[in-house]
Residue, then its C-alpha position, 0 to 999 in steps of 0.5 A: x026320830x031318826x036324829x035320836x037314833x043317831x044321838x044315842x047309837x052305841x060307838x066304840x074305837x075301831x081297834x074294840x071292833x078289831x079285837x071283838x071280831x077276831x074274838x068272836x071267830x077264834x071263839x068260834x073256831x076253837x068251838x068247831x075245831x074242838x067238836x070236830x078233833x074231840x070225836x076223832x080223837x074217841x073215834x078215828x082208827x086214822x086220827x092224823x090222817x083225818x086232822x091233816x085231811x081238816x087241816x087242809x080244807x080249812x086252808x082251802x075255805x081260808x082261801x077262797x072265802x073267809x080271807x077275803x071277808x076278813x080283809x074286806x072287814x077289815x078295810x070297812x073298819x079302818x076306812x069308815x070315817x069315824x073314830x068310834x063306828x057304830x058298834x054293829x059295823x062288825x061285818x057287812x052283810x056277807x060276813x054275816x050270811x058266813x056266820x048264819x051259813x055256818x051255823x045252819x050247816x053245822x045244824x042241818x049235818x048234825x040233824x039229818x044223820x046222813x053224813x057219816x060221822x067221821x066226815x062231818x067230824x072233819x067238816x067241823x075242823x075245816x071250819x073251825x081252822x078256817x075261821x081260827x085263820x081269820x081271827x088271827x088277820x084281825x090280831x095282826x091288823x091290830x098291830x098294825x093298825x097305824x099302817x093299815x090306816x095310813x095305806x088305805x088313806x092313800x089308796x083312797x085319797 
């Protein structure tokens, strides 16, 4: 059983599992990004204030917890030893807890009607600028993907 598994496992190259994560978070961001500004934009007596305020977080979130995934993504990516990885090799376990974490979050804010709007408003475009940061990591490891591989082959051998 587990032979016909791996026989028929779905593989893809390395750089299609590039491109469809940094997809998937600029989808994602934009989402966020465009929830958040769209409401602000109608409501928000402040609007640049409260973008700059988003804008900012989003950068701290970069910082301490998406960049981190991304590059260590990233480098799993490139280093796993085949050239065509198991398609569902897109993120490890903590990438996909962010992405469960972030969609709960958005839900339960959204449900509980607790937080007034505007704040949530600009949760939602700290994220979404925080994860529209991450995918562009992913673009630019495509261009250069050579590098990338020759550097970490180095660092490991």
């Amino acid at each position: 059983m587990d032979r016909a598994f791996t026989t028929y496992r779905h593989s893809v190259p390395k750089k299609t599992i590039l491109v469809v994560l940094g997809t998937v978070w600029i989808i994602a961001g934009f989402f966020l990004f465009g929830k958040g500004f769209s409401f602000m934009l109608d409501n928000s007596r402040h609007l640049l204030f409260h973008l700059l305020i988003g804008i900012t977080i989003g950068i701290f979130f970069f910082i301490i917890a998406t960049y981190k995934i991304s590059r260590k993504d990233i480098a799993r990516i490139i280093t796993i030893n085949s050239d065509k990885p198991f398609s569902l090799d897109l993120s490890d376990i903590t990438g996909y807890f962010l992405i469960i974490l972030i969609i709960c979050t958005n839900v339960l804010l959204f449900k509980i009607n607790y937080i007034n709007e505007i704040s949530l408003n600009i949760f939602y475009c700290a994220i979404g600028f925080s994860l529209f940061l991450a995918s562009l990591l992913f673009f630019y490891s495509l261009l250069t993907f050579r590098k990338l591989i020759n550097k970490w082959s180095l660092a490991e051998g």
